[in-house]
C-alpha positions in Angstrom: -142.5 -61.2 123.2 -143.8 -57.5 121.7 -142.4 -54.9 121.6 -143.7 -53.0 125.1 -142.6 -55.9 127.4 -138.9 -55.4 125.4 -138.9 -52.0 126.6 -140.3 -52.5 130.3 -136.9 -55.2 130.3 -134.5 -52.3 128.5 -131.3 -51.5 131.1 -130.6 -49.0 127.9 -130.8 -45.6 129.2 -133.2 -42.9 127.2 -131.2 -40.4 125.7 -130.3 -38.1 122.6 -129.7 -41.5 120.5 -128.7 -39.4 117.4 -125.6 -38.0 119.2 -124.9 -40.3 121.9 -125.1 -43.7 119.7 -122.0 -45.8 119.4 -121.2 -48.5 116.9 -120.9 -51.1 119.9 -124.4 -50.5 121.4 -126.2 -50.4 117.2 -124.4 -53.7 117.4 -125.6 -54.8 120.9 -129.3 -54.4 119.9 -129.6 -54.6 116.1 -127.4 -57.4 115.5 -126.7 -59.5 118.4 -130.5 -59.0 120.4 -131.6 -59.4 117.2 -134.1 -56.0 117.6 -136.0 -54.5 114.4 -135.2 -50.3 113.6 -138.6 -49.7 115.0 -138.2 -51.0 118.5 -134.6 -49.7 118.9 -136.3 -46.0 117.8 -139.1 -47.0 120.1 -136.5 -47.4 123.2 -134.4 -44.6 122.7 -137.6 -42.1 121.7 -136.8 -41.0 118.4 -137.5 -42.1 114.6 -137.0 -45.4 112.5 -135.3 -43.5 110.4 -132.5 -41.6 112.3 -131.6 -45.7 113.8 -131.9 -46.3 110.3 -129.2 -43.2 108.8 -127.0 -44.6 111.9 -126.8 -48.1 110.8 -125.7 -47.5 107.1 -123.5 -44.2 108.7 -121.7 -47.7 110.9 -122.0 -49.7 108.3 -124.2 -52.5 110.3 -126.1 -55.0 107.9 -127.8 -58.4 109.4 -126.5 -61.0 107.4 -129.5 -63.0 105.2 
C-alpha cells in the first residue's frame, strides 16, 4: 500500500498538527498503524520534522 492510497483512506482531519496534536492520536498513527514521520507530515500538511520534535516532545519511540 503507498503512501497516497493511505491518505485517500485517512478519517484524520487536516489541521494545524503542531498545535492541535495529542499524545493519543501520535500514538494512534506512529505506533499502533504502524505509519512512518513522512506520511503522518504528509496527512496532516506540514514537515517530517515538526511530527518528528512532537514525537521526542511525547516521548513516543517504536520499540526495535
Amino acid at each position: 500500500m503507498n503512501v497516497r492510497s493511505r491518505k485517500k483512506m485517512s478519517s484524520y482531519p487536516i489541521t494545524n498538527f503542531s498545535r492541535k496534536v495529542t499524545k493519543e492520536l501520535l500514538y494512534e498513527l506512529y505506533i499502533e498503524k504502524n505509519l512512518l514521520t513522512i506520511e503522518i507530515a504528509e496527512m496532516y500538511c506540514c514537515s517530517k520534522t515538526i511530527v518528528e520534535r512532537k514525537l521526542r516532545k511525547f516521548d513516543l519511540k517504536k520499540k526495535r
